[in-house]
C-alpha positions as a Markdown table, in Angstrom:
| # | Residue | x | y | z |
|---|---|---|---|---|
| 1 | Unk | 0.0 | 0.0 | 0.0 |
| 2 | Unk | 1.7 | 3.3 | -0.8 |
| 3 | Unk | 2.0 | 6.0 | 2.0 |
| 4 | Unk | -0.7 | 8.1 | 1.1 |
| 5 | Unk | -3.4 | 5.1 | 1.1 |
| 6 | Unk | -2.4 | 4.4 | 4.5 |
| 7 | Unk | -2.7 | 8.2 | 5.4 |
| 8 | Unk | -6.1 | 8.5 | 4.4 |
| 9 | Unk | -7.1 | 5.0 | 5.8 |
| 10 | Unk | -7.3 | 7.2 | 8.9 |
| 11 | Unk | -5.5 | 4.9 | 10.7 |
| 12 | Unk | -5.2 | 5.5 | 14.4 |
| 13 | Unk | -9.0 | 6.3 | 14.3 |
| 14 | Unk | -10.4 | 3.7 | 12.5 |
| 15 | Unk | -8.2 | 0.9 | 12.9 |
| 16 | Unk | -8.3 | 1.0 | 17.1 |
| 17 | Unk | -12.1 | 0.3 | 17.0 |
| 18 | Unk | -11.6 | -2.9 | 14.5 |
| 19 | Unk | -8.0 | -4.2 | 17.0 |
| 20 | Unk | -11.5 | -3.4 | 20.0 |
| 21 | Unk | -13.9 | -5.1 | 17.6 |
| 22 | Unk | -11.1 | -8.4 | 17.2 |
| 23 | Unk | -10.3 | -8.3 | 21.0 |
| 24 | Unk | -14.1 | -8.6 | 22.0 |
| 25 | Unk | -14.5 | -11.8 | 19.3 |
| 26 | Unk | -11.5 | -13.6 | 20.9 |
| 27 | Unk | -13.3 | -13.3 | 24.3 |
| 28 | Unk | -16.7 | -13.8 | 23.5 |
| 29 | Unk | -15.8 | -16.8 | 21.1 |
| 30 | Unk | -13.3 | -18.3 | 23.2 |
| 31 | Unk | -10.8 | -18.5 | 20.5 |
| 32 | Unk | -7.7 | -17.3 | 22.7 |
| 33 | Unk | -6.5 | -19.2 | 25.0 |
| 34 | Unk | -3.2 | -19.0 | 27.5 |
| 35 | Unk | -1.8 | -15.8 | 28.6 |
| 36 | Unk | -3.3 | -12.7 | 29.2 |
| 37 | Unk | -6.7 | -11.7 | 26.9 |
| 38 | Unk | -6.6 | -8.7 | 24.9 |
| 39 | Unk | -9.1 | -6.1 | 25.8 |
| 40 | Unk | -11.1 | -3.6 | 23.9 |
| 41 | Unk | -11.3 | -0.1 | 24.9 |
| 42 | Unk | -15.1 | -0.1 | 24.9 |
| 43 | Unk | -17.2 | -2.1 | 27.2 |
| 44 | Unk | -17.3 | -5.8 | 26.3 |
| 45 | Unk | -21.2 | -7.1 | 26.2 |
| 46 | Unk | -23.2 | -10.2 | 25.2 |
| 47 | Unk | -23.8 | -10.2 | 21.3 |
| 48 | Unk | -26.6 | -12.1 | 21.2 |
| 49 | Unk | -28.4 | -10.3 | 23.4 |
| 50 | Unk | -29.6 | -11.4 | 27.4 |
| 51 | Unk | -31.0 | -15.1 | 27.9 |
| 52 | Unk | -34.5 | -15.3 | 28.5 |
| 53 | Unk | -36.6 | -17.1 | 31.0 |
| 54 | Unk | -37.0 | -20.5 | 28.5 |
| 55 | Unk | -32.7 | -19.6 | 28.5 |
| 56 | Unk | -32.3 | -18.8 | 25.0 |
| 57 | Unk | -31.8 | -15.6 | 23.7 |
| 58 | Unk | -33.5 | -12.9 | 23.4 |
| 59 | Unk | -33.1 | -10.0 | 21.0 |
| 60 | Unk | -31.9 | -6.6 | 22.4 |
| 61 | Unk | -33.7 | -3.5 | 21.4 |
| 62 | Unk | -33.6 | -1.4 | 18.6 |
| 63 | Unk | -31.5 | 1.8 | 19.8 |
| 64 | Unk | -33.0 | 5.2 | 19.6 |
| 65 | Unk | -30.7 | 7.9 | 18.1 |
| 66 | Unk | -29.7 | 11.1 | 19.4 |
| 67 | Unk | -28.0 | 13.9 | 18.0 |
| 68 | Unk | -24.6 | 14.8 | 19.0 |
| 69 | Unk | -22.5 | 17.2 | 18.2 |
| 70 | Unk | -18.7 | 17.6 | 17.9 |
| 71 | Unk | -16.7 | 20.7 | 18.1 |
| 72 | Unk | -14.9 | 19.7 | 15.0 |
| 73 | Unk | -17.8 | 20.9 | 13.1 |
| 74 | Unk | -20.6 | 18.5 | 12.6 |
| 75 | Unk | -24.1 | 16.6 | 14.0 |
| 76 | Unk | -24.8 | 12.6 | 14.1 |
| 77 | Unk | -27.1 | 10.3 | 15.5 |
| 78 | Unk | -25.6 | 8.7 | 18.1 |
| 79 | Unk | -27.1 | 5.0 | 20.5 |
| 80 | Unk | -25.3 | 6.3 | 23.8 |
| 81 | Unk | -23.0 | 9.0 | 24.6 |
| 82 | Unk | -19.8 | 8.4 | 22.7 |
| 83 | Unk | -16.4 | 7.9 | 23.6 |
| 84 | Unk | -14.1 | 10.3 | 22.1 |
| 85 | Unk | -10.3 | 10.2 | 21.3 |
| 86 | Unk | -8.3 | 13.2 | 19.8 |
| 87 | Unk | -5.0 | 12.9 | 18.4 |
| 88 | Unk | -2.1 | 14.7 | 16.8 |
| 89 | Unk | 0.1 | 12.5 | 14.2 |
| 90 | Unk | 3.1 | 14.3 | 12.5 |
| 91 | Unk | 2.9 | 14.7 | 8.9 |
| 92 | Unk | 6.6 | 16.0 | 7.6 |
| 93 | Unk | 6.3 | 19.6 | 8.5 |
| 94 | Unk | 2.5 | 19.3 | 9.0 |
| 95 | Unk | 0.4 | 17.9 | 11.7 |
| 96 | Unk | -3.1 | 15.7 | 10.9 |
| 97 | Unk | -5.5 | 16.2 | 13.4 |
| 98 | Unk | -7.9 | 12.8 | 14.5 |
| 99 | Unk | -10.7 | 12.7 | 16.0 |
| 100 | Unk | -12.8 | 9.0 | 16.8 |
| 101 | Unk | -16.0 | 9.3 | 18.5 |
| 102 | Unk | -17.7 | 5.4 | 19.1 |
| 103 | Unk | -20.4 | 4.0 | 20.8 |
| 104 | Unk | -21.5 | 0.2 | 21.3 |
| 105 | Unk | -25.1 | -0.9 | 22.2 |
| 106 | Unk | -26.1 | -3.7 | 24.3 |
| 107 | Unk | -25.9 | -6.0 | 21.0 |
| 108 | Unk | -22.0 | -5.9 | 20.9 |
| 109 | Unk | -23.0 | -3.4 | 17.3 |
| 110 | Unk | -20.1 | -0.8 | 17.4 |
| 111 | Unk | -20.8 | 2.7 | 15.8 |
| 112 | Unk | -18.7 | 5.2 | 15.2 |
| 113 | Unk | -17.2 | 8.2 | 13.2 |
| 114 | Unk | -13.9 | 9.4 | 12.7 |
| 115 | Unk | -12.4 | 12.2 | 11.0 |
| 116 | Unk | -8.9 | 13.1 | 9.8 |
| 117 | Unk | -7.7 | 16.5 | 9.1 |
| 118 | Unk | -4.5 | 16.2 | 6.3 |
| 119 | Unk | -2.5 | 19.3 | 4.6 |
| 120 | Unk | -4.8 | 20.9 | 1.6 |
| 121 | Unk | -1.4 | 20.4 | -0.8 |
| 122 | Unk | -1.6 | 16.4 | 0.0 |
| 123 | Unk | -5.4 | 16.1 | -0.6 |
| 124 | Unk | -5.6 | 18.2 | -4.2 |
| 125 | Unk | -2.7 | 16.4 | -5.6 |
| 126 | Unk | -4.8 | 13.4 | -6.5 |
| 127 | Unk | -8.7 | 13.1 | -8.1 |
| 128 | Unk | -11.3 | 12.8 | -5.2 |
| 129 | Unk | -12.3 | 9.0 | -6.7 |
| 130 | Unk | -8.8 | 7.8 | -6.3 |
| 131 | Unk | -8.6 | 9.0 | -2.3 |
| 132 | Unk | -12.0 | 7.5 | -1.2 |
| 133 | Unk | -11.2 | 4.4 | -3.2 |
| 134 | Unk | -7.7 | 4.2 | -1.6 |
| 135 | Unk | -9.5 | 4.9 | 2.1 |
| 136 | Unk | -11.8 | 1.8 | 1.1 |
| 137 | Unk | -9.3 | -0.9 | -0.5 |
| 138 | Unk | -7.1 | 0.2 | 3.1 |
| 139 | Unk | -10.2 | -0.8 | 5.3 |
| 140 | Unk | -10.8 | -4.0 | 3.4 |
| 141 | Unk | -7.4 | -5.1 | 3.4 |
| 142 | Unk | -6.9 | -4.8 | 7.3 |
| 143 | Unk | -10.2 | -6.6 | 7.7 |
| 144 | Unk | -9.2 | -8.8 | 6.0 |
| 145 | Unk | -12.5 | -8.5 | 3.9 |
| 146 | Unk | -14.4 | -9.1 | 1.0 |
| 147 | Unk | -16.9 | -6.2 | -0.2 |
| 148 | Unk | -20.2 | -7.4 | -0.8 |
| 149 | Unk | -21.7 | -4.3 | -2.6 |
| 150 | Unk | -20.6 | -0.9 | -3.2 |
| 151 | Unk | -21.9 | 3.1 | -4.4 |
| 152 | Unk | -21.2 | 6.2 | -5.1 |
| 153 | Unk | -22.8 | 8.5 | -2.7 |
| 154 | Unk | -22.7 | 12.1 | -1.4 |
| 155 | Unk | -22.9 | 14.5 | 1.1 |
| 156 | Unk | -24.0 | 17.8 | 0.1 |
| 157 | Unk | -22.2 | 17.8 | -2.8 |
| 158 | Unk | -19.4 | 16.4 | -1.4 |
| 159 | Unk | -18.1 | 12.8 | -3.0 |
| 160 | Unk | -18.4 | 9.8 | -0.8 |
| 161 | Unk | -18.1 | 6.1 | -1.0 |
| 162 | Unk | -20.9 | 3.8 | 0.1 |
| 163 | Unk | -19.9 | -0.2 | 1.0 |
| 164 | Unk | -20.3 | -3.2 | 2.8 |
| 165 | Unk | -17.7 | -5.9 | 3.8 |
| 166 | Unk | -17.9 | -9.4 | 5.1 |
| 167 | Unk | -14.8 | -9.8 | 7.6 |
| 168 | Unk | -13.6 | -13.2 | 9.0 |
| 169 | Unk | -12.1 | -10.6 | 11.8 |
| 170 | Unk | -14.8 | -8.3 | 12.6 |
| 171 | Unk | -18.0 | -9.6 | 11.3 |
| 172 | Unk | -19.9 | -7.9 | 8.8 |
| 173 | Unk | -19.3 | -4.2 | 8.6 |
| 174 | Unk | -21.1 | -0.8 | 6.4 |
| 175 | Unk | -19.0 | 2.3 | 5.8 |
| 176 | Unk | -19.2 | 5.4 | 3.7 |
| 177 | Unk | -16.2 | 7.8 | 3.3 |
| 178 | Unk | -16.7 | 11.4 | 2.6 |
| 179 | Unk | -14.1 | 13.9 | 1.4 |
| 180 | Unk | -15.5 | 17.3 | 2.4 |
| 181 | Unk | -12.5 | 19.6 | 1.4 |
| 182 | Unk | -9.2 | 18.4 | 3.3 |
| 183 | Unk | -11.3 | 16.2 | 6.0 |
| 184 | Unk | -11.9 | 12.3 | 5.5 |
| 185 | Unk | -15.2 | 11.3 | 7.2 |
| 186 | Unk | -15.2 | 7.7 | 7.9 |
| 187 | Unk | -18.5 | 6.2 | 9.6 |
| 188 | Unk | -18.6 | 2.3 | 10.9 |
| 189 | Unk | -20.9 | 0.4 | 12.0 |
| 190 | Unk | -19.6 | -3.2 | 12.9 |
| 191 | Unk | -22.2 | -5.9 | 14.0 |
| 192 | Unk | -23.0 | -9.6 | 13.8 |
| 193 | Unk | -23.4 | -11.0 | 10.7 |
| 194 | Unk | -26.0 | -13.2 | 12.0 |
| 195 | Unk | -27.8 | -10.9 | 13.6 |
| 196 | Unk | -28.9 | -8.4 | 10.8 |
| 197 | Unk | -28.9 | -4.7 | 11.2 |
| 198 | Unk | -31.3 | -2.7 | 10.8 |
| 199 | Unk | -30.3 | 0.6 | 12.4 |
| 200 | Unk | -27.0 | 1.1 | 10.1 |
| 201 | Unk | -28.4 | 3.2 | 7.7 |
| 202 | Unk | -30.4 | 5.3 | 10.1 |
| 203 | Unk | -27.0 | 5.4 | 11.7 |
| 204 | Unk | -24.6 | 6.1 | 8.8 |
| 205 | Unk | -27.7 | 8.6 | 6.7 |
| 206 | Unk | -27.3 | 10.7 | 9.9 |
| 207 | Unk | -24.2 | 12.9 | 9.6 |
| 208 | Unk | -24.4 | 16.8 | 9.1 |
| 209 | Unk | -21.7 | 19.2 | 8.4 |
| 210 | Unk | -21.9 | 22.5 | 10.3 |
| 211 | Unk | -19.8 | 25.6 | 8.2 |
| 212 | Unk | -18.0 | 22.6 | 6.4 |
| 213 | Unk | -14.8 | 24.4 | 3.8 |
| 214 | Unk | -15.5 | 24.4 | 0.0 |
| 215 | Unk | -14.0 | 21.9 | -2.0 |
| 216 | Unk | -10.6 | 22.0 | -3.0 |
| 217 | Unk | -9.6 | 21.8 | -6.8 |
| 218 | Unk | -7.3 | 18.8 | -7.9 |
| 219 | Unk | -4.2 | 20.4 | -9.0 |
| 220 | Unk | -3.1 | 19.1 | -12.9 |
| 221 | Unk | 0.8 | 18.5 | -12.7 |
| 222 | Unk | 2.6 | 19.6 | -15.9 |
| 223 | Unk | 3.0 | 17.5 | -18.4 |
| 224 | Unk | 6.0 | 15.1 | -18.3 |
| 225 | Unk | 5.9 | 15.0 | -14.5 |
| 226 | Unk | 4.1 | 13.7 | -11.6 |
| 227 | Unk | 3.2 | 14.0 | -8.0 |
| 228 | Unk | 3.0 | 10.9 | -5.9 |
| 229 | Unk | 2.8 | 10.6 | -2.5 |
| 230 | Unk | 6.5 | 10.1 | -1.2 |
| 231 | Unk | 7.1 | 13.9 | -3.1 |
| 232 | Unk | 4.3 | 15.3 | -1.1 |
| 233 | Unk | 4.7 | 13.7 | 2.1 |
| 234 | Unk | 8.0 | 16.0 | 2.7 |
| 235 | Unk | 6.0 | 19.1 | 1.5 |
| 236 | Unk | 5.2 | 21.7 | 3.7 |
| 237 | Unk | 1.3 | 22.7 | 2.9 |
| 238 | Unk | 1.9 | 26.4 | 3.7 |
| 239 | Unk | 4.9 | 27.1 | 1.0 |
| 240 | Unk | 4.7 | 26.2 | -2.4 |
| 241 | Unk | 7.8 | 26.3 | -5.3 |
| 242 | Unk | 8.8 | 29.1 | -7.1 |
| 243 | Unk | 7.0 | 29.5 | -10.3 |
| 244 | Unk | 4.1 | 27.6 | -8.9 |
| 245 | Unk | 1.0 | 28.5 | -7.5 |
| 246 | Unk | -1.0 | 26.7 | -4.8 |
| 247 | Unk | -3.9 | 25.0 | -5.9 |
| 248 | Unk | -7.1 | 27.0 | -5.5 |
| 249 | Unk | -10.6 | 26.6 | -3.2 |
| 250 | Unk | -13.3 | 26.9 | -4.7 |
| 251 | Unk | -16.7 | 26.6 | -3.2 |
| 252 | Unk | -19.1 | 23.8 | -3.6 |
| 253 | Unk | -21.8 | 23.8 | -5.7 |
């Protein structure tokens, strides 16, 4: 995977609530055995729900959505107050900002959002398509899944990636990636394949941007040369080379 796939796989966000997805499978599954059990950062539950008096299961209730909303700029429904995590990863000269906000429900289904903040420079260097495609080929592969369906979707205008993936690792698991000028928006919901879902989309048709930037323009190299991401990981967003000009905002239709 080349650097800038695993940049905008948004991994220190996205990738803790799948290692917290795996560690709750290995204890409710029994798969691990000897030495210490891994633990998951969210409260471990029953995925099949609470026994009932005959002692089988019994199905847990459908969650009722609330609307939160985060200081980095947007609304979404949420099960239960979610748990948030903020971090600062260095980028060369720059800084990506991360933010993961996740909630579980008494079913073991994990929800959650996470965004990732990288320099304007890195994000107009290559077509919208090819970044949300690169965000969802990264998820897959460290899932170790197979998508079962796939669309193109949006968010106010802005380009996003609809898909679902059957995972050995996790379970089955919905996601849609939005690019909404510099920001990736990546929203989860992990659950039980045998249990189906049927509060993901209510979930995951529930985000809205507050003041979000316009879109940036994809910058058009000169002929004869190129700009990958190992050129523009050493880039500082805020200069640009003489004779060149940055590439431009415009706003969103």
């Amino acid at each position: 995977m080349r650097p800038l796939s695993r940049l905008l796989l948004a991994s220190l966000t996205t990738l803790a609530l799948i290692a917290g997805a795996c560690a709750n499978q290995q204890k409710t599954d029994g798969s691990s055995s000897g030495g210490p059990q891994a633990t998951s950062t969210i409260e471990d539950v029953p995925n099949d729900g609470a026994a009932g008096a005959d002692g089988t299961a019994t199905a847990a209730a459908a969650p009722t959505f609330k609307p939160y909303e985060a200081t980095e700029g947007f609304t979404i429904g949420m099960p239960t107050e979610p748990q948030v995590e903020r971090k600062q990863v260095p980028l060369g000269a720059n800084t990506v900002n991360t933010a993961a906000f996740s909630s579980r429900t008494e079913d073991g289904t994990i929800y959650s959002i996470s965004t990732a903040d990288y320099p304007e420079k890195l994000v107009a260097s290559r077509p919208p398509e090819a970044l949300l495609n690169e965000g969802k080929d990264g998820l897959v592969k460290q899932v170790q899944g197979t998508i079962k369906e796939e669309s193109d979707v949006t968010l106010d205008g802005y380009p996003g990636k609809a898909y679902t993936v059957s995972s050995p690792v996790v379970g089955e698991l919905k996601a849609r990636n939005f690019l909404v000028g510099p920001r990736l928006y990546t929203l989860l919901v992990i659950y039980n394949p045998n249990h189906p879902n049927t509060t993901a989309d209510t979930f995951l048709t529930s985000l809205k941007l507050v003041n979000p930037p316009p879109a940036l323009t994809t910058a058009t190299p000169d002929a004869g040369t190129s700009m990958d991401a190992g050129t523009l990981e050493g880039m500082d967003a805020g200069t640009t080379d003489a004779g060149t000009t940055a590439p431009r905002r415009r706003k969103a239709k």
